[in-house]
C-alpha positions in Angstrom: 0.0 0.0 0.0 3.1 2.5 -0.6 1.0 4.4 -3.0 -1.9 5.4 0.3 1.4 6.3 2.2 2.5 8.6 -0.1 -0.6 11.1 0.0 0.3 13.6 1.6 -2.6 13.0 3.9 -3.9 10.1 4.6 -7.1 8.9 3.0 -10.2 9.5 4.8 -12.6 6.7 4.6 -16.2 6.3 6.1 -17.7 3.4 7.1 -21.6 2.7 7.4 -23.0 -0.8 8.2 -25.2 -1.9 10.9 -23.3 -4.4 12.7 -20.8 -3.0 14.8 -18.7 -5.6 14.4 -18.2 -5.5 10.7 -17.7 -2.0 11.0 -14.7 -2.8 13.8 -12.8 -5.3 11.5 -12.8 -2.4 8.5 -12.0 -0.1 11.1 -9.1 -2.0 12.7 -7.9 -3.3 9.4 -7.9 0.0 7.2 -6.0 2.1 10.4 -3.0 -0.7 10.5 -2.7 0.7 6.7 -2.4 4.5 7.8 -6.2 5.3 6.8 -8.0 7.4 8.9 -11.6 5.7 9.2 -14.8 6.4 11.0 -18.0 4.4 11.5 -21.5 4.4 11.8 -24.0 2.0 12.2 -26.5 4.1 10.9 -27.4 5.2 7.9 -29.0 8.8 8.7 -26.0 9.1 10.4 -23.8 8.4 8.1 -25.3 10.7 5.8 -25.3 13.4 8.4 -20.9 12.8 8.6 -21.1 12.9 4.7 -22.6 16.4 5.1 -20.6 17.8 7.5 -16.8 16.2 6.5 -14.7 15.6 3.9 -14.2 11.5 2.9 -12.2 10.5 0.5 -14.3 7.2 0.0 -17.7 5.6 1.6 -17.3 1.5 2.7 -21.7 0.8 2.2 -23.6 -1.7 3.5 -27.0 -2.9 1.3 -28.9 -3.8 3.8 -29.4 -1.8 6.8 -33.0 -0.5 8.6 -34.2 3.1 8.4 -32.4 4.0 5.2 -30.5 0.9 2.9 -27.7 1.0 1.4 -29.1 2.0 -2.5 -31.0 4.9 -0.9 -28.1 6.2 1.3 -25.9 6.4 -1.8 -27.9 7.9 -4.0 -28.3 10.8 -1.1 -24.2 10.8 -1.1 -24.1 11.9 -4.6 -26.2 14.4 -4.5 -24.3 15.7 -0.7 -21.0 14.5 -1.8 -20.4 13.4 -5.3 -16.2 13.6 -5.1 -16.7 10.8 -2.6 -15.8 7.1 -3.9 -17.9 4.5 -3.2 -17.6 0.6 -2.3 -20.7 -1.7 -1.9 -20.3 -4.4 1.1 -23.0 -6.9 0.2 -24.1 -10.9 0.9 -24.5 -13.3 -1.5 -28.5 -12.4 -1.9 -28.1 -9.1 -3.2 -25.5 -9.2 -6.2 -28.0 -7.7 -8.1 -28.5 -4.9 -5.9 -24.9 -4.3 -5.9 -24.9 -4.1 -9.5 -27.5 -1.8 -9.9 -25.8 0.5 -7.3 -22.6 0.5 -9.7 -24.9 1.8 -12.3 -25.6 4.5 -10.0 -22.1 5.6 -9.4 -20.3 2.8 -7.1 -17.0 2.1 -7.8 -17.6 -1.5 -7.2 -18.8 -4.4 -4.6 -17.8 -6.8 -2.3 -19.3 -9.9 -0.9 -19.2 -10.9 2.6 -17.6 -12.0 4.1 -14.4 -9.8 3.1 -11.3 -11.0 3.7 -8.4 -7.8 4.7 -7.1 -8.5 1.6 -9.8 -8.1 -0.6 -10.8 -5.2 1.4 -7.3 -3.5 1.6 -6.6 -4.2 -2.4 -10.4 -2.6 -3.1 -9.8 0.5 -1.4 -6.8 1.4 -2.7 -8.1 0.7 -6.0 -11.0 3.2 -5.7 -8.7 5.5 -3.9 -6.6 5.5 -7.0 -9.2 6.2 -9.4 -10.3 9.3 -6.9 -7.0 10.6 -6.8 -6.7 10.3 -11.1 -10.0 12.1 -11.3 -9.0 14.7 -8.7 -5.9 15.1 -10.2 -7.4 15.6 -13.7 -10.4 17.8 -12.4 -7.2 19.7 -10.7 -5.0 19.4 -14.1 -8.4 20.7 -16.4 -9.2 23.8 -14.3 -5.5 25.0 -14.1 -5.2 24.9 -17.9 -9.0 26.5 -17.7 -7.1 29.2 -15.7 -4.3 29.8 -17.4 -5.5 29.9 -21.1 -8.7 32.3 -19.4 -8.7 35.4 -21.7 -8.3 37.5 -19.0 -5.3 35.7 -17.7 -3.3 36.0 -21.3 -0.7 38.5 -21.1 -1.7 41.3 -23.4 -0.9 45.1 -22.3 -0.4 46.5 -26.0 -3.4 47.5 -28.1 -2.2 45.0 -31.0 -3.0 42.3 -28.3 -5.8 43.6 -27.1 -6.8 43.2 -30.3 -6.3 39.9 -30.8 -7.9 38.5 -27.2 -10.7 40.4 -28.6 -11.1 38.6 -31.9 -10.2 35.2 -29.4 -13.2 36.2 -27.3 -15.8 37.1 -30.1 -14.5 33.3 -32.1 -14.0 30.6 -29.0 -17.8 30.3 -28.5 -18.3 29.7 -32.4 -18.0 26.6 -34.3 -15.8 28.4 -36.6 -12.5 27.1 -38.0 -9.5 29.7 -37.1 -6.3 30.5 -39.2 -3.7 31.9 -36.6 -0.5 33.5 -38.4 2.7 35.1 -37.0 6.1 34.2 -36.9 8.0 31.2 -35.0 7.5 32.0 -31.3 5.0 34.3 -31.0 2.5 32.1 -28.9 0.3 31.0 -31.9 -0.2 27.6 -29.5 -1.6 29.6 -27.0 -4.0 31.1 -28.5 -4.9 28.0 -30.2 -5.3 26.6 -26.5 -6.8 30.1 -25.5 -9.4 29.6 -27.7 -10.2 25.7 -27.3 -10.7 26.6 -23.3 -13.1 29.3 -23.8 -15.4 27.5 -26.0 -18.1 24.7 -25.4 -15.6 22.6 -26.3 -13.6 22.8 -23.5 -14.5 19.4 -21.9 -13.4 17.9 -24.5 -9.5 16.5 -26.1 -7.4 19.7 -27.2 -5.5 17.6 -29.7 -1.8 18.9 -31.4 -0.6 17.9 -34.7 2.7 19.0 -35.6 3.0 18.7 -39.5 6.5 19.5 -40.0 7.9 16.8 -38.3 6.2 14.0 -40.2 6.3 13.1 -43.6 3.7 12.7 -45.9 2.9 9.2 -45.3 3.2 9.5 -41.6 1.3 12.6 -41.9 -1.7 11.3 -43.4 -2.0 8.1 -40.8 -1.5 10.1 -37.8 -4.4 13.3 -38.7 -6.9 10.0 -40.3 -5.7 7.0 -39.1 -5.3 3.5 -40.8 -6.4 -0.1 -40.8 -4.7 -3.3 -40.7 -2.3 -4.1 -43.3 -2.4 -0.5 -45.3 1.3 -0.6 -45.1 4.2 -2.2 -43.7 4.1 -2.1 -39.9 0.5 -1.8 -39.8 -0.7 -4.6 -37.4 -3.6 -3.7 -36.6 -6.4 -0.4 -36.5 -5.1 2.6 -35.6 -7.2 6.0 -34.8 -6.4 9.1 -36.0 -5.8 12.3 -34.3 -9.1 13.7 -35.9 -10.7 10.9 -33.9 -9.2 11.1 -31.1 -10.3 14.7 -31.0 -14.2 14.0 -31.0 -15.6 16.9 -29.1 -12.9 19.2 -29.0 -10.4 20.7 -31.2 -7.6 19.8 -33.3 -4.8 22.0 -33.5 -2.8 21.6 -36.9 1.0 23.6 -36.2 2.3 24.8 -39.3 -0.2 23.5 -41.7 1.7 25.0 -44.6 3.7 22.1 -44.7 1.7 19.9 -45.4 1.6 17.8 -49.3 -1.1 18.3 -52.0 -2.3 14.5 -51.1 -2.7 15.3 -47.2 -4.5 18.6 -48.2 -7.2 16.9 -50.2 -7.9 14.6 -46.9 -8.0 18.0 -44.8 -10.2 19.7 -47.3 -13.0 16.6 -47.0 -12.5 17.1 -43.2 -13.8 20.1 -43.4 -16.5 19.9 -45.7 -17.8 16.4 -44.9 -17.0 16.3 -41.8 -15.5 13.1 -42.3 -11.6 11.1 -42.9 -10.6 8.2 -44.3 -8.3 6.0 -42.7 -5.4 5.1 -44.9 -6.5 1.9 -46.7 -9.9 1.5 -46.0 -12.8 3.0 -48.7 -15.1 3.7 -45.6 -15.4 6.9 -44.5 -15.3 7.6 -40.9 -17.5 10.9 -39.3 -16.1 12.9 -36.7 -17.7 15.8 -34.5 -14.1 18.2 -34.1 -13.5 22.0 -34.3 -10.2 22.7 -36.6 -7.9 25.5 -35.7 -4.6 26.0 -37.5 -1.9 27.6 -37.3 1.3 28.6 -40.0 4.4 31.7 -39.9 4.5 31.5 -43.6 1.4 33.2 -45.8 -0.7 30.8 -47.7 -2.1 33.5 -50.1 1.6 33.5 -51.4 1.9 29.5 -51.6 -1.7 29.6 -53.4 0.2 31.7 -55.7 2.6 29.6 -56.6 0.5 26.6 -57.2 1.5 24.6 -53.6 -1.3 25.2 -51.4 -5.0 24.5 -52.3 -7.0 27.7 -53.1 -10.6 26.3 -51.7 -8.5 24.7 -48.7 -7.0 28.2 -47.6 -10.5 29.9 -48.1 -11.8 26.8 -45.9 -9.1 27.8 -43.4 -9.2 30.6 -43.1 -13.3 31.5 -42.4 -11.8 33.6 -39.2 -8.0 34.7 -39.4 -6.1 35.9 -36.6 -2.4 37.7 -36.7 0.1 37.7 -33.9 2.1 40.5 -34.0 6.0 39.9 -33.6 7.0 40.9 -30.2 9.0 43.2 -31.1 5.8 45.1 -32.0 4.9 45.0 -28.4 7.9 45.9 -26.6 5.8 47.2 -23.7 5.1 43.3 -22.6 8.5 42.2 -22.0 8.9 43.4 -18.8 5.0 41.3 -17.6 6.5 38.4 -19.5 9.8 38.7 -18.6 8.3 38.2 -14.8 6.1 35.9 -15.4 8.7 33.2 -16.6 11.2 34.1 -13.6 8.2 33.0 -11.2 7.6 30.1 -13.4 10.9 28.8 -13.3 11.6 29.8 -9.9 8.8 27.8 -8.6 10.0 24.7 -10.8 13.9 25.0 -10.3 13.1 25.6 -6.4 14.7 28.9 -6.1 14.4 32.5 -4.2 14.8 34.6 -7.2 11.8 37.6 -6.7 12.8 40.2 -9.2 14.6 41.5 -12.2 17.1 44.2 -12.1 16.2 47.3 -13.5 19.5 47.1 -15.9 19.2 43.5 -16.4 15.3 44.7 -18.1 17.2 47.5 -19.7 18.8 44.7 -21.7 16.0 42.6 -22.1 13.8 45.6 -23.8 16.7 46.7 -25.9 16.9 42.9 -27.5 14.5 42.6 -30.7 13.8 39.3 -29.5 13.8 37.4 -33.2 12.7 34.0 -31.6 9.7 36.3 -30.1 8.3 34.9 -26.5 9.9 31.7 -27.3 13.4 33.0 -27.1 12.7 35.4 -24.3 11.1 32.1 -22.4 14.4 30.0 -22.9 16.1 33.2 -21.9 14.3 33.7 -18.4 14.7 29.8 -18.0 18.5 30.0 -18.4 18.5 33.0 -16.6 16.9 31.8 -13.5 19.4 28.6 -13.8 22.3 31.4 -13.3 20.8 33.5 -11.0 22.0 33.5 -7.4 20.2 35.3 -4.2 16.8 36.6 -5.3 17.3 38.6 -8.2 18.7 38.6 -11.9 21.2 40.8 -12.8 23.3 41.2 -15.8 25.8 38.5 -15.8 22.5 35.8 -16.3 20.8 37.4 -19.2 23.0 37.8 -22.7 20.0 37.3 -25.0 20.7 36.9 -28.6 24.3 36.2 -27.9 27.0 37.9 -25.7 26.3 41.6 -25.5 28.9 43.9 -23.9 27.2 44.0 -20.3 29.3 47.6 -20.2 27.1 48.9 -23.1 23.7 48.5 -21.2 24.9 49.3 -18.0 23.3 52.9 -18.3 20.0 53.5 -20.2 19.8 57.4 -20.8 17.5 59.1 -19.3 17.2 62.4 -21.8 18.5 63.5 -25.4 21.9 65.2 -24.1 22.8 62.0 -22.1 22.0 59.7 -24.9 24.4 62.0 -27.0 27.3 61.6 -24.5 26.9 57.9 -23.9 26.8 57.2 -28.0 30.0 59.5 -28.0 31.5 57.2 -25.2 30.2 54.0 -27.3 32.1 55.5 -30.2 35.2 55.9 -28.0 34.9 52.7 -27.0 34.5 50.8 -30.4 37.9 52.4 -31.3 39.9 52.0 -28.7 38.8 48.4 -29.2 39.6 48.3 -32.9 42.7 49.5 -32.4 44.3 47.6 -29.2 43.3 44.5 -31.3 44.8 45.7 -34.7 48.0 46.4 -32.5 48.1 43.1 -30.9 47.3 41.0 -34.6 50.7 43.2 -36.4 52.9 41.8 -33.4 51.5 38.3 -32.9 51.7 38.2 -37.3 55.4 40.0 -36.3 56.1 37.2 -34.3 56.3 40.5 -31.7 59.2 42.2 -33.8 58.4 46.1 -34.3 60.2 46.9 -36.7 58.8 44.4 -38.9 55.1 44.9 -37.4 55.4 48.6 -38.6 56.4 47.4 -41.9 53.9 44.4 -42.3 51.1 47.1 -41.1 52.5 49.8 -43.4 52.9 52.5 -40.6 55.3 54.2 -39.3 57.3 52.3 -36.6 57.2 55.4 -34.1 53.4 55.9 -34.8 52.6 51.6 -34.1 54.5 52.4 -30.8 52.5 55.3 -29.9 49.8 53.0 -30.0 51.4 50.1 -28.3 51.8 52.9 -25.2 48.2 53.9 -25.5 46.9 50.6 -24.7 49.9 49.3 -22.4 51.2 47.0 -25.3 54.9 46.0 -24.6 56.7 43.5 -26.1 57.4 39.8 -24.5 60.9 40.9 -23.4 59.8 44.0 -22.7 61.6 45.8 -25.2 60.8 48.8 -26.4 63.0 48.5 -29.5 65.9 50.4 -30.5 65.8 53.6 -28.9 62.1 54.3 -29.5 61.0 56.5 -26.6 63.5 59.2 -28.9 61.0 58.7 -31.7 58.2 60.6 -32.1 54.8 60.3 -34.1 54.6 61.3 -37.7 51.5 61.4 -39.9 51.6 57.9 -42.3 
């Protein structure tokens, strides 16, 4: 029973039969397994603990006097439907026992019950409580976090788009969304999905750039026995497996001629075909799709369908690039950090206002994608509770001495570019000093001459920037020279 020890706490399990002695033995037998149980030998009772406290599952008697067993758990799921449910019945009334599964028992036992049977029986309804609590749990997080209200969107171009989510997502309409790699097209596929009637149903992703055609075509429809080699038996399709909710096709604009001809009878017939079978199965699924390239262009050219892209497009939605939206990195910027900090277990609260300085300078080309590996790598190289420069080069390794200091007004934004300017040279030519001595093999003399420069003017700059020679030399009485124009 290691998996009822690992709850966090222990099960809580109620008891109702009419002789105290049966409900002893469950009592006794369930505790020595780290259950916490109580009993009644009443059924009113019983019902009146149901009521007032939280069980995890119900141990029923059939027969009992004022209120049996069938009666007593039809009260319990109306008072308290999350509770499981075991039958305890005799030999007589198997057929009550059934008819109470039908009615929402998890299953039965006969009497008398053994500990075994009764220990392996609870934990198996406990289990199947804990997967239904954990996917009720699982259904209203996503619910949460794909809520329109609970999408980040600050900028009007947003805005914009939740607006044309909310007015779609209770329709049966099929959605184009389009935008580059990384904008969130996924979300608002989801976004959309869990703000429709649909949302009780399978929110089903088909990636069709990573399959080929064949592949392609058995995954979306599905295929029977024997259509090809490997095929060993029936196989459902993703458009299937979808019934009653959505299918989400990423980057349909990959997909072949042969594949689009399936999608476009999806659509219109509401129907697929597995692959190598002539019968056509129907399916009851909402179709959202998603591409970064445009399909009017590949209609152009001849390799997308024309009446496919008017199907798919019925109700077209654009994500703008984020670096339309620049006032949103900061709100997502945050909102990974938590993220991650919660899942990597660490204390990090904040962003520092010149580590941000960097982050909104950044175009961002991989869009919230990129940003959201760069918070995650970030808060992997953060230490204490906040992230500073040295955890956040995005884009590559950017002087951290450049964004140091965002100006604040026009006349400090002209200094700082002067100073940037000074910078850059002084950079360019410490390193074009260093190359003509290293190439040199650290001679001046022949530096100068390799560089075409005068030798006093390379050792002006080898003084400017602290160069000196391996042996220190500074080459044939040089501090007598002086600079002239090359």
């Amino acid at each position: 029973m290691d998996d009822v020890r690992s709850w966090i706490e222990p099960p809580r399990v109620l008891a109702v039969d009419d002789e105290q002695v049966v409900c002893e033995s469950i009592r006794r037998v369930l505790t020595a397994e780290g259950y916490e149980v109580m009993t009644s030998t009443s059924s009113r009772q019983g019902l009146e603990l149901l009521r007032k406290e939280r069980f995890d599952l119900l141990l029923l008697d059939i027969k009992m006097p004022e209120m049996d067993g069938i009666e007593l758990l039809k009260a319990a799921r109306d008072v308290s439907p999350e509770t499981e449910v075991l039958i305890v019945t005799g030999y007589a009334t198997i057929e009550t026992a059934v008819e109470a599964i039908k009615l929402g028992a998890f299953d039965y036992l006969e009497k008398p019950v053994s500990p075994p049977q009764l220990l392996v029986a609870t934990a198996r309804a406990l289990e199947r409580k804990h997967l239904i609590d954990l996917t009720r749990r699982l259904r209203s997080e996503l619910e949460t976090r794909h809520r329109i209200g609970n999408v980040i969107c600050t900028s009007p171009a947003m805005r914009k788009v939740m607006q044309l989510v909310e007015r779609v997502a209770p329709t049966m309409s099929t959605v184009l969304i389009t935008g580059e790699t990384g904008t969130g097209k996924d979300v608002i596929a989801r976004a959309i999905h869990y703000n429709s009637a649909r949302k009780d149903g399978p929110f089903v992703v088909a990636d069709c750039a990573s399959l080929t055609e064949s592949l392609l075509e058995s995954e979306l429809f599905g295929h029977v026995r024997g259509a090809f080699t490997g095929a060993v038996k029936d196989r459902k399709g993703l458009a299937e497996t979808a019934r009653g909710g959505t299918l989400f096709l990423d980057e349909i604009s990959t997909i072949s001629p042969q594949v689009q001809g399936s999608l476009l009878r999806l659509l219109q017939e509401r129907e697929v075909r597995p692959v190598g079978s002539d019968k056509p199965v129907s399916v009851d699924v909402r179709l959202i799709a998603a591409t970064n390239r445009d399909l009017q262009e590949l209609v152009n050219e001849g390799s997308f369908r024309e009446d496919l892209f008017y199907r798919l497009s019925v109700f077209t939605i654009r994500l703008p690039p984020l670096r339309e939206r620049p006032e949103e990195i900061p709100l997502l910027a945050h909102h990974f950090v938590q993220r991650f900090a919660e899942e990597f277990d660490k204390p990090i609260e904040v962003i520092t206002p010149r580590a941000m300085a960097v982050l909104e300078a950044h175009e961002w080309p991989g869009n919230v994608r990129e940003l959201e590996h760069a918070m995650e790598r970030a808060v992997l190289l953060a230490d204490g509770r906040a992230i500073d420069l040295d955890a956040i080069p995005p884009g590559g390794e950017h002087p951290n001495g450049v964004w140091s200091d965002v100006p604040d007004d026009a006349a400090t934004l002209a200094e700082r570019k002067q100073e940037l300017r000074s910078e850059a040279v002084e950079r360019i030519e410490r390193l074009f000093v260093l190359k003509a001595l290293r190439t040199a093999a650290w001679n001046v003399s022949q530096a100068a001459r390799n560089v075409g420069m005068a030798r006093p003017n390379l050792h002006a700059l080898m003084r400017k920037h602290g160069i000196t020679t391996p042996d220190h030399d500074d080459g044939e009485g040089e501090d007598a020279e002086k600079p002239t124009p090359d």
